[in-house]
C-alpha positions as CSV (number, residue, x, y, z in Angstrom):
1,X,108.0,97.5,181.5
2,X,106.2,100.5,182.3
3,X,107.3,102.4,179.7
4,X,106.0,100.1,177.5
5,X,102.9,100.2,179.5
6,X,102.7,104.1,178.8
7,X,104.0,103.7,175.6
8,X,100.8,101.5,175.1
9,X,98.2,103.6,176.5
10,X,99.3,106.6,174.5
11,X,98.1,104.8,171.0
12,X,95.3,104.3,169.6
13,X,93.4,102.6,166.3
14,X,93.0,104.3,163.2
15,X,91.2,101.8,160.5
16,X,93.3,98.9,161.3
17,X,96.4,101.0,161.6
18,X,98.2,101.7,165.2
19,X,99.0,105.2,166.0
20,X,99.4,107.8,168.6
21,X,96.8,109.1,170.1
22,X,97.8,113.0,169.4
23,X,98.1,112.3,165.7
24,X,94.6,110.5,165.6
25,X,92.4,113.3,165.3
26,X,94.9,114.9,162.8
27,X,94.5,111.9,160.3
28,X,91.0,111.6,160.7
29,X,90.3,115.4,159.6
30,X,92.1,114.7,157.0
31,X,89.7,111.6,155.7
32,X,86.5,114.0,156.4
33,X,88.5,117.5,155.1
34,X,88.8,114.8,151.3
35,X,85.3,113.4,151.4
36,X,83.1,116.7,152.5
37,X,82.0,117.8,148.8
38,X,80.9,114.2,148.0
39,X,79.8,113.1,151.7
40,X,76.0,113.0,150.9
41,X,76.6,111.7,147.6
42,X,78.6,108.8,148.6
43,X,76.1,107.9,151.7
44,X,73.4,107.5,149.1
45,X,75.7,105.3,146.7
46,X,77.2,103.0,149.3
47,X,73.7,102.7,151.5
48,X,71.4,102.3,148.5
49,X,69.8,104.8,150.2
50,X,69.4,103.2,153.2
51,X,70.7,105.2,155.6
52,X,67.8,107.6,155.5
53,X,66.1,105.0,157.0
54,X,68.1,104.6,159.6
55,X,68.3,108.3,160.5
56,X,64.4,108.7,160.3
57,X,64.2,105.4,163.0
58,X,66.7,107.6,165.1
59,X,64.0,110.6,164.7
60,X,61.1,108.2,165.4
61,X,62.9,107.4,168.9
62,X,64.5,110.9,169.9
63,X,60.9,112.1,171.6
64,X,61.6,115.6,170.7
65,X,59.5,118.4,171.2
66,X,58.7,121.8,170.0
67,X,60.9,124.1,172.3
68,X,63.4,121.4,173.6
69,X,67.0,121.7,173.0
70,X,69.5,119.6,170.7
71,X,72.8,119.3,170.0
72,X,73.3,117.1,166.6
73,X,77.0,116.1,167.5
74,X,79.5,114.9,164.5
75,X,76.5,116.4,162.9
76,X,78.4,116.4,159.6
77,X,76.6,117.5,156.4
78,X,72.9,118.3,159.0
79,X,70.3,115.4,158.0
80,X,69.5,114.9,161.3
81,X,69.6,118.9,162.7
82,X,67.4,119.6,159.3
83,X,64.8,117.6,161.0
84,X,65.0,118.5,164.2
85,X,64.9,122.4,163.4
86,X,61.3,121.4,161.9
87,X,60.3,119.7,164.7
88,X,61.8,122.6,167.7
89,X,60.0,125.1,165.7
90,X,61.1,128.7,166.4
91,X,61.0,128.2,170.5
92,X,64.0,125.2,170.1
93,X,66.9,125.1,169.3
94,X,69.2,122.9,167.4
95,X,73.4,122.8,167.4
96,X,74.7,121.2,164.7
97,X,78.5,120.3,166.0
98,X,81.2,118.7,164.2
99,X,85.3,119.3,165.1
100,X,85.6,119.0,161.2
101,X,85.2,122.3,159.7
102,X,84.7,121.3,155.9
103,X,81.9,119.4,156.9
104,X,80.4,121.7,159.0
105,X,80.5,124.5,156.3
106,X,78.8,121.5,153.9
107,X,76.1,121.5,156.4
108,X,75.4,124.8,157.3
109,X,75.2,125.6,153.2
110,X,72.6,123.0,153.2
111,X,70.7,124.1,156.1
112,X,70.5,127.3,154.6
113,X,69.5,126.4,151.2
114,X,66.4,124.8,153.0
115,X,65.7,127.9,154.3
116,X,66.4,126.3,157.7
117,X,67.3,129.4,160.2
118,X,66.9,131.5,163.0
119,X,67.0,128.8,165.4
120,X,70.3,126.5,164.3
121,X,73.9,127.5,165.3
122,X,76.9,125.5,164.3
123,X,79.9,124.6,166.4
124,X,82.8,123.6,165.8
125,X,84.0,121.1,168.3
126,X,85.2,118.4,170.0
127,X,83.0,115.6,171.5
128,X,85.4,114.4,173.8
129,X,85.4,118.1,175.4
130,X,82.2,120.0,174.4
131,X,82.6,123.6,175.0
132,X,78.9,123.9,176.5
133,X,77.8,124.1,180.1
134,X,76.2,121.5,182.4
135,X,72.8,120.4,181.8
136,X,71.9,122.2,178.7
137,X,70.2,119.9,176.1
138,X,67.2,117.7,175.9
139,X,68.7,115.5,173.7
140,X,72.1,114.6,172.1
141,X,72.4,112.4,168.6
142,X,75.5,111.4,167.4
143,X,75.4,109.6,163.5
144,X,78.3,107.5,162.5
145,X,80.5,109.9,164.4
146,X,81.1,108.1,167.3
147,X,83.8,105.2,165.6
148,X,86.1,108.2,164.8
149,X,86.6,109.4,168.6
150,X,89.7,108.9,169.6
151,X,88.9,108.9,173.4
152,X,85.0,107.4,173.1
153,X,84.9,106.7,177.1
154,X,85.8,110.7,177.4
155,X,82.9,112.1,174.6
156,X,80.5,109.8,176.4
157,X,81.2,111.6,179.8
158,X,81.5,114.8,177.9
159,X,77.7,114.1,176.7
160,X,76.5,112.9,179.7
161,X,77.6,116.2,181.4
162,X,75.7,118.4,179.2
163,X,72.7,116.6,179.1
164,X,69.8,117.7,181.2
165,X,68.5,115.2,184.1
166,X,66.0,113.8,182.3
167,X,67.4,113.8,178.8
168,X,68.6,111.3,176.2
169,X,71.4,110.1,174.1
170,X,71.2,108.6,170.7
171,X,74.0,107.1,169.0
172,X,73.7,105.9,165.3
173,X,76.8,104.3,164.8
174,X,77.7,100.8,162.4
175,X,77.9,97.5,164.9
176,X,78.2,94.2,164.3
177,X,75.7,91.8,162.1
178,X,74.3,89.2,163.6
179,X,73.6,86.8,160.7
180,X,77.3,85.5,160.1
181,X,76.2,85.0,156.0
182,X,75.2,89.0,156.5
183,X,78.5,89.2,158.1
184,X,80.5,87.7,155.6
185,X,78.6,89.4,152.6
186,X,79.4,92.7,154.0
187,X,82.8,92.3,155.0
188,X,83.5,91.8,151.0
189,X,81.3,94.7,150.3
190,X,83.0,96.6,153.0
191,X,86.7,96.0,152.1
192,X,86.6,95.3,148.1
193,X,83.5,97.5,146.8
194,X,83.0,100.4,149.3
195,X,86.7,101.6,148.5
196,X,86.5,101.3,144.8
197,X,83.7,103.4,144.4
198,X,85.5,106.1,146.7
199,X,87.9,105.7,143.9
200,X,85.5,106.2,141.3
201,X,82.8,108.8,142.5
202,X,85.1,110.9,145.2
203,X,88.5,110.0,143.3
204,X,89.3,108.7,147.2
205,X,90.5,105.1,147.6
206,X,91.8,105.8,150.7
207,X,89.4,107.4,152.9
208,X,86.9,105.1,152.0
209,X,88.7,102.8,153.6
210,X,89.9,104.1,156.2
211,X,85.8,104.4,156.5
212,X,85.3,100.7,156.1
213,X,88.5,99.9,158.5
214,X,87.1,102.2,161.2
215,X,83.8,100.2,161.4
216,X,85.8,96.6,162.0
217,X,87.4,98.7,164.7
218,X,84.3,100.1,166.7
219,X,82.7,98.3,169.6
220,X,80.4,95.5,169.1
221,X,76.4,96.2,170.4
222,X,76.9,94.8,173.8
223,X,80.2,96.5,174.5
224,X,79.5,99.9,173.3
225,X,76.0,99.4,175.8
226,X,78.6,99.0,178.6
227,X,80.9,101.9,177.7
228,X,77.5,103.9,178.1
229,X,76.5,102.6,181.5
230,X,80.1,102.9,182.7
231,X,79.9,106.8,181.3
232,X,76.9,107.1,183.8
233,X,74.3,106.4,181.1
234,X,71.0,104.4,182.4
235,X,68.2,102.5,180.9
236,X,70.4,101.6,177.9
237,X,69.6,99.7,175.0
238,X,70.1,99.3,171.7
239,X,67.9,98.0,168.1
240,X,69.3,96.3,165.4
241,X,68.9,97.5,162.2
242,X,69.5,95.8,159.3
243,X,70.6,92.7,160.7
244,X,72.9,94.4,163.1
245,X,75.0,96.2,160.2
246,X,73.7,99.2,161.9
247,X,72.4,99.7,165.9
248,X,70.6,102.5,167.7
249,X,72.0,102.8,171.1
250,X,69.7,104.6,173.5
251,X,70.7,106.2,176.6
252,X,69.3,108.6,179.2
253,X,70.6,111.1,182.6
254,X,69.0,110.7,185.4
């Protein structure tokens, strides 16, 4: 029995798939290795667009500052660390980390076609172990990164640590809607539309919905809120957006 107990606690979720923990992060590189060169494209497609919104709420509610410090984790192709370089200014600075390194070259060409330098650097890394010393950034965002940890309770620690007292997390992730015809409606957008047009535009059925899988899988609003306060996190809360397809959770170190 409690080798089936270990056996157990050594797998994991990935999409709606059970696997060992130690091949997780392998299979998920692989989904964002496929999708890199079309990532942007494909956010705009499937969102209508609407995920700038949510991104620019998450800016609205960051409370950065010229001079602070910020680490943009699973920052991906850089729309948030694009924004925040503007808003550091030359004194700040901004990390733009993701463990995947196609899309962190993605976002570092884009950065740099912007003309955005001199005070971004780019990481590559893993949340659950950041390679960065206690007590070092202002503020931490995470954007739809969060869903493809494969430890979540260890990345939230891991961010905790390296957050100064006083400083703040932010984690954009998909949640749970909280209109059950909304819920319904995009469960079939979700799992019949969103994977065709991987097919179609990024000639990637199966990423896309591993994508759509992964967001079934991830912690409901008032579940993920407790993972946070149990990581050490205080003053947590969250905002629906868009009916609760999306939430902003909120947390800070004291």
């Amino acid at each position: 029995m409690n080798n089936n107990m270990n056996d157990q606690n050594d797998d994991t979720h990935f999409g709606f798939k059970t696997v060992a923990k130690d091949q997780k992060a392998n299979l998920v590189a692989g989904v964002f290795h496929s999708v890199a060169g079309k990532y942007d494209l494909m956010n705009d497609v499937m969102s209508f667009g609407i995920h700038r919104l949510w991104k620019r709420y998450t800016i609205d509610c960051s409370g950065v500052r010229p001079g602070q410090k910020v680490l943009d984790l699973a920052g991906g192709t850089g729309d948030l660390a694009a924004k925040f370089a503007r808003i550091v200014g030359p004194a700040g600075e901004v990390v733009l980390a993701d463990i995947n390194d196609s899309m962190l070259r993605v976002g570092r060409d884009k950065l740099r076609d912007k003309g955005i330098v001199g005070n971004v650097s780019y990481v590559q890394a893993d949340a659950e172990k950041l390679p960065v010393e206690d007590n070092t950034f202002d503020l931490i965002t995470i954007a739809f990164g969060l869903r493809n940890v494969t430890d979540k309770d260890a990345a939230l620690r891991s961010m905790l640590r390296v957050l100064k007292p006083g400083g703040r997390l932010l984690v954009l992730e998909f949640s749970k809607p909280n209109v059950e015809m909304l819920s319904k409606a995009y469960d079939l957008y979700s799992f019949h539309i969103m994977p065709k047009m991987g097919e179609f535009i990024a000639q990637d059925k199966d990423s896309y919905q591993y994508l759509a899988e992964s967001i079934r899988m991830h912690p409901d609003q008032d579940t993920l809120k407790g993972m946070m306060e149990s990581a050490g996190f205080e003053k947590v809360d969250y905002h629906n957006l868009t009916g609760g397809i999306v939430a902003l959770h909120r947390g800070f170190k004291f």
